[in-house]
N, C-alpha and C positions, 0 to 999 in steps of 0.2 A: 408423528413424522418430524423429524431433526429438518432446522432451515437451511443446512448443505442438501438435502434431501429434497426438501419443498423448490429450491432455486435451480436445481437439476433437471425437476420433472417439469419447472418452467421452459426451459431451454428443451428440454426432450418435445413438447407438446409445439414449440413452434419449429421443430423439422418434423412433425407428422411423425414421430416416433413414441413406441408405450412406452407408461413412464413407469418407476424401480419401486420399491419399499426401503432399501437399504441400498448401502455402499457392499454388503457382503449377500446380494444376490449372487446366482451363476449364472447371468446374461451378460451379454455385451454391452448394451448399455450401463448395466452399471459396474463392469472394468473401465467403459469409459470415460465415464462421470469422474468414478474415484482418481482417476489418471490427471484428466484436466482442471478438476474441480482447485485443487491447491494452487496450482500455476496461476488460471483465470481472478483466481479470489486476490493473490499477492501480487499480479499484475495494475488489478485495480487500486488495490488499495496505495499503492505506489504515485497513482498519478495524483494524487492532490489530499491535502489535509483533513480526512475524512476526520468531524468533530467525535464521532462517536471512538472510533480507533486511536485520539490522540493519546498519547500518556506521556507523563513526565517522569523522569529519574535522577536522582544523584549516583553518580560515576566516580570512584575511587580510582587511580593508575593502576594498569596490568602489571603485571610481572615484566611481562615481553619488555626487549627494550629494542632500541635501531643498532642493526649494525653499523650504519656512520648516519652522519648529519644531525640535527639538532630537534626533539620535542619532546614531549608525553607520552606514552602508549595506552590507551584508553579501549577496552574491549566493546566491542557495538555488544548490543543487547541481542539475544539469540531471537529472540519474537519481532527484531524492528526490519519491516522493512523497507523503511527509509527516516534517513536521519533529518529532522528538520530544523532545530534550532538547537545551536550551543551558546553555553553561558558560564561566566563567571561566577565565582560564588557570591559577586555584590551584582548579577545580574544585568552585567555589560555583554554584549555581542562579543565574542571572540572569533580569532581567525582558525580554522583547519580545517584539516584537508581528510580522506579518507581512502586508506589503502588496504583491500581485501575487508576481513572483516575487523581491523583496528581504524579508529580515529586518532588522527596526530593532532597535536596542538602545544601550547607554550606554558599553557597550566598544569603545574603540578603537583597540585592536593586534591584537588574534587574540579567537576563537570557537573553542569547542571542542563540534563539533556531531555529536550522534547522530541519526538520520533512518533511512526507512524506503527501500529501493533498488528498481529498479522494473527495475535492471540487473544483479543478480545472475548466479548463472550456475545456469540452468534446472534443471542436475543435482541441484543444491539444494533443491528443493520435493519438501515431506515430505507423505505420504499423504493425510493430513487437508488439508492445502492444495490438494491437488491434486482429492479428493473435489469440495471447498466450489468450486473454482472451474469444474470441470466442471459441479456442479449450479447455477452462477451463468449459466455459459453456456448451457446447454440450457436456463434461462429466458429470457434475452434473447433465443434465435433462438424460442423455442416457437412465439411470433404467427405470424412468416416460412413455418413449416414446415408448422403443425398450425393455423392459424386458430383458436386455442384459448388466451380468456384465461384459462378455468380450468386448463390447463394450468402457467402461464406459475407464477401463484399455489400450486401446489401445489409446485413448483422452487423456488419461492423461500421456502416453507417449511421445507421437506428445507435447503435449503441455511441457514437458520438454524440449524438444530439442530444440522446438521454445526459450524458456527463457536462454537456454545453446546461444543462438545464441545473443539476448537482454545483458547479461553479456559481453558477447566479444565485443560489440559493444560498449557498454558505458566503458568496460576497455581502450579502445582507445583513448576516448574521456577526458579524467581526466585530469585536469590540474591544477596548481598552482594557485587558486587564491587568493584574498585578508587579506581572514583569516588564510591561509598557511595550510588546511589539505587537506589529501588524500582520497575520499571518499572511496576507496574501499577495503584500507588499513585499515580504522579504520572498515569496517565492520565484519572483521574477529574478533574485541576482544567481547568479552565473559564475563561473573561473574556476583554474585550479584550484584556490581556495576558497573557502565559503564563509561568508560572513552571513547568510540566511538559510533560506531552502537548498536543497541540492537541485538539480536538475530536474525534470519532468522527464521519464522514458516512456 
């Protein structure tokens, strides 16, 4: 059993529903699994700096360039999703900003970019993750299965406090490494441009 598979029949067995063998059954359940299952997975992995998902890259400039105003055009990485630290090539914070799927910015030879992967390899998602995003699931399908918003809303409680629990664990966990930032520190700033994390949605 593949662990989108295992995490699915998690979320199936807490709305009182049988669970699948595969994403290419002919039941409902598993078109709905398959449907929600990407959404739910890239919605988590979004809200915060899962260690296992993190990855680093060096970034050359796109092609693409602005039709007016002043930067770099830098393509995001097709697996990221979400940007969390940009860098110089001497490993200082830089300023930019992010429009569709390019990053602007004032450097223009290389980026040195950490982000969040959406393409890791499955075996990788640790308990708590895997908790948070079963209980993510079995919220999104709740309506589908049980006609039940307060259902829906209780899942998506439970799964807060699961992610309340995932934050405190990885705050633990932080340390000083090579490039000398704090990941959980830079996730609090904010603005048009970014001098850390991007936003939490």
């Amino acid at each position: 059993m593949t662990v989108p598979v295992e995490i699915c029949n998690s979320a199936l067995m807490r709305l009182g529903v049988e669970r699948i063998t595969s994403f290419s059954e002919d039941t409902k359940q598993s078109r709905i699994c398959k449907e929600h299952y990407p959404v739910a997975r890239d919605h988590l992995l979004a809200m915060m700096p899962w260690p296992f998902a993190t990855v680093r890259d060096q970034v050359t400039p796109s092609t693409a360039t602005l039709p007016f105003g002043d930067g770099t055009v830098y393509d995001i990485p097709i697996d990221c999703v979400r940007v969390y630290k940009v860098f110089d090539t001497a490993f200082n914070d830089i300023r930019y900003k992010i429009e569709g799927d390019k990053l602007i910015c004032n450097e223009t030879d290389q980026i040195n970019l950490v982000y969040i992967s959406n393409s890791v390899n499955e075996s990788l998602y640790g308990p708590i993750f895997k908790e948070a995003l079963s209980l993510r699931l079995a919220a999104d399908m709740a309506y589908t299965f049980t006609k039940s918003t307060s259902s829906r809303q209780a899942l998506l409680q439970e799964a807060e406090l699961v992610m309340n629990r995932a934050f405190s664990k990885a705050s633990q966990e932080v340390f000083n490494d090579d490039i000398g930032f704090d990941y959980f520190n830079n996730t609090r700033r904010t603005g048009p441009y970014h001098t850390g994390g991007q936003n939490v949605y």
